[in-house]
N, C-alpha and C positions, 0 to 999 in steps of 0.2 A: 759664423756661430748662429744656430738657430734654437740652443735649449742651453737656459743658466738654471744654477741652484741658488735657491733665497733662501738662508740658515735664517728660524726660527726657536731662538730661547726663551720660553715664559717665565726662566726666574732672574732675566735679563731685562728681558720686555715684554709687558702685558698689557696694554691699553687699550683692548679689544675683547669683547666675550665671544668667547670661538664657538660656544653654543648656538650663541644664537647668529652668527654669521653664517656658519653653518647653515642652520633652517633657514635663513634665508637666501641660501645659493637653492637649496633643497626648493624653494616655492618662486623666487625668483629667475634662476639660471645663471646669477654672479653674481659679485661684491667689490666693488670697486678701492683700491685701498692704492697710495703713492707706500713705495719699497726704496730702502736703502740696500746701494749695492755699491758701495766702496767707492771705490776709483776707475773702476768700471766703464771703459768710454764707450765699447763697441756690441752694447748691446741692440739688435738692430727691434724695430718694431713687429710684433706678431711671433715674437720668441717663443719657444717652449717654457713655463717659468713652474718648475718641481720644488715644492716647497719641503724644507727637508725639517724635521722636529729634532730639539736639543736642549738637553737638559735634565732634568728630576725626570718627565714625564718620562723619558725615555726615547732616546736617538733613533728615527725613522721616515721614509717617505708620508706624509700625510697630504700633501695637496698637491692641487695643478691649476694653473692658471697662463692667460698671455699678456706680455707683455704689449702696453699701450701708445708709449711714448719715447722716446729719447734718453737717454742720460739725464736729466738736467741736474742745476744747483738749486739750492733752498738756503733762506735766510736764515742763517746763525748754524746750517749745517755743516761739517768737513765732508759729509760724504755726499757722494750723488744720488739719486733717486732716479728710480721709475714706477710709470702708474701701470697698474697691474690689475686686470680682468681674473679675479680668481673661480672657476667653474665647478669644483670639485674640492671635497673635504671629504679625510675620515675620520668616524669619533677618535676622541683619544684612546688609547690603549689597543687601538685597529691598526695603527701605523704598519708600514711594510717595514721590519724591523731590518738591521744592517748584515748581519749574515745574510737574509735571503737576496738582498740587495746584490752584496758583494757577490755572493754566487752566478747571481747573473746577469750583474752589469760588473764584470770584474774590472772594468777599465775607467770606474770613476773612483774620488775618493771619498765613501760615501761613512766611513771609519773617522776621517780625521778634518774634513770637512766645515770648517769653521767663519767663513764669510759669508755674505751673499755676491752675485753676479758673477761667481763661477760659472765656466764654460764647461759643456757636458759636449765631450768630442762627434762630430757627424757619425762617426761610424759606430756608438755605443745608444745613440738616441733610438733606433729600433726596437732596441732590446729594453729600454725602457717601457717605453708606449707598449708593447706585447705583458709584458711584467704588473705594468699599471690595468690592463685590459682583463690580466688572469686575478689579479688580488684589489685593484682598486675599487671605488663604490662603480654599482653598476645603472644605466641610466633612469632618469628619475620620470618628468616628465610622458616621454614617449622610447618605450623600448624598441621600438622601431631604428633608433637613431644609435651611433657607438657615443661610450662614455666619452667626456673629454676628456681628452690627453690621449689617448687613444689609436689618432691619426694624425698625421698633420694637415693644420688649419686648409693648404692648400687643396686637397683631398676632399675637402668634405664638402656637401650640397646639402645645405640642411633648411628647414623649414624654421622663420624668426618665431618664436612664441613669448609673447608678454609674457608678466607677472599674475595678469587675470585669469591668465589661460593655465597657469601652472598652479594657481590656489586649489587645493583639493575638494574646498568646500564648495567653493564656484561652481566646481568641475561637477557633484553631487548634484548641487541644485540644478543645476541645466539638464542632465538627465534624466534629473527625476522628473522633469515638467515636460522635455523634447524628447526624452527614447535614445538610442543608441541608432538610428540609422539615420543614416547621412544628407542632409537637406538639401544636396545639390544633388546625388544621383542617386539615392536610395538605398544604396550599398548597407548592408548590415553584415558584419564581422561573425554573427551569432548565427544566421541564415548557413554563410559560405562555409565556415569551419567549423560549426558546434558549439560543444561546451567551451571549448578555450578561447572561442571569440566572443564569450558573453560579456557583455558591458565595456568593451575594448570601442575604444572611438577618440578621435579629438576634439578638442573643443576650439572654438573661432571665433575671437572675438570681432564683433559684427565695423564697431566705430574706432577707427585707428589711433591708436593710445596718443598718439604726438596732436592729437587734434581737444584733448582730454584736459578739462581746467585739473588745478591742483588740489584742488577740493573734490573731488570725482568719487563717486560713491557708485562701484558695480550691483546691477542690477541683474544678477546671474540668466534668468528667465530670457528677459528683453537684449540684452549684451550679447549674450554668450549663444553658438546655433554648433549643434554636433556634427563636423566632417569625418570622410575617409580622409584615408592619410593622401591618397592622392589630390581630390578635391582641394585641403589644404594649402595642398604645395602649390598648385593652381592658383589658388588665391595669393598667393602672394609672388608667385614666380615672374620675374621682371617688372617688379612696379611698385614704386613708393607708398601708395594708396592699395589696401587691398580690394580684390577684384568682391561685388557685393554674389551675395547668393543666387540673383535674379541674374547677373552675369553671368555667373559660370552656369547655369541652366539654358542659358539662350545659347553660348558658346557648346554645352555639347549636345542640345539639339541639330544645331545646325552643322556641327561635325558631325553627328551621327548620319544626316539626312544624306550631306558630298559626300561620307565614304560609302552609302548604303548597307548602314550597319546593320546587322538583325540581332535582336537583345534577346536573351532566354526571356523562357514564362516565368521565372521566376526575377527577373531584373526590371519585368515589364510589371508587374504587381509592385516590387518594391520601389520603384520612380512614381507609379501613381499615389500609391499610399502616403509617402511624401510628401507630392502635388497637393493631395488629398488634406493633409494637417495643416500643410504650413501655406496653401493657399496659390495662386498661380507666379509666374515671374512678374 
């Protein structure tokens, strides 16, 4: 089993504002919440977990999430639990309603469906994730990347982004003060493509969150430095500590020099301009 369903009733239970959990998967990239799922023993970790809406509001796929932990038990509960990474919400009344469901995942019971830790058979989980990818929210952060739920966990090579990195306002003030081109190699989105690369960029936060007291108050400007997508992924690609800006400048210096690379005139202007703002390595 690698995909269950987690039946949620809001006129059963509501101890949660789905609004603002929402916005905060929207700015942070998840929500962490412990689920009941019956009796449930073999749920394994890194599940597909489709949260399915029931009730008044009306019966439908609304979220996705993975599962984190185990089965376990809890005090004063009969059911078991597991903790659940939810990554994805849609508003109410968005839901994928149960006809289109049924149409084409005809091999779950998405009609009559009344537990959580429901097993969604291997061979209908495809057809899910394709369904969830045509009707579900589409990605938030960086559209570069598939929505979750989308693919399975295994598949994916994704770049980690805090929650400072997905703040919108952050994301503003860094631009407005650093520019849309890319601090390690100069790369501008707006240069190579035009008008639909305008203002397309990521943002990088400089001081590794885990190292970050709890009182940490971001300083968009000084925090935060504008990557390509590749740069990005560089920075963080194999290593706990992300690689610093001066790093990855020295790194493809010196690969450019072994491969005896030759950079356009126009790559060569925008590495110095760069150089030129944000000072040498």
């Amino acid at each position: 089993m690698t995909a269950v369903i987690l039946a949620w009733n809001p006129d059963h239970w509501n101890d949660w504002d789905y609004e603002a959990v929402r916005k905060q998967v929207t700015e942070t990239g998840q929500f962490l919440r412990s689920w009941s799922v019956g009796g449930h023993l073999d749920i394994p970790i890194g599940a597909d977990a489709w949260l399915l809406l029931q009730g008044r509001p009306g019966r439908g796929l609304i979220g996705h999430g993975r599962v984190l932990s185990e089965p376990y038990a809890t005090e004063g509960a009969a059911s078991l639990h597991v903790d659940v990474a939810f990554d994805a919400f849609l508003p109410f009344g968005e839901q994928i309603a149960p006809e289109t469901l049924v149409d084409a995942v005809p091999g779950v019971r998405w009609e009559t469906a009344s537990g959580s830790g429901l097993p969604i058979d291997p061979s209908e989980e495809l057809r899910v994730r394709l369904l969830w990818s045509e009707l579900g929210p589409a990605p938030i952060a960086d559209p570069t990347l598939p929505a979750p739920g989308t693919y399975p966990e295994e598949a994916l090579s994704r770049v980690e982004v805090n929650r400072y990195e997905r703040n919108p306002e952050a994301r503003r003030a860094c631009l407005a003060h650093h520019g849309t081109t890319c601090a390690v190699c100069g790369f501008s989105f707006e240069i190579k493509y035009g008008e639909i690369g305008k203002d397309f960029i990521h943002v990088h936060h400089i001081v590794p969150v885990s190292q970050l007291a709890a009182d940490y108050e971001l300083d968009p400007v000084t925090d935060l430095v504008p990557l390509c997508a590749n740069c990005h992924a560089m920075a963080h690609h194999g290593v706990s500590i992300p690689r610093t800006v001066a790093e990855l400048r020295r790194i493809i210096s010196g690969a450019g020099f072994l491969a005896g690379q030759t950079l356009s005139p126009e790559e060569v202007e925008a590495q110095n301009e760069a150089r030129r703002i944000l000072g040498p390595p």
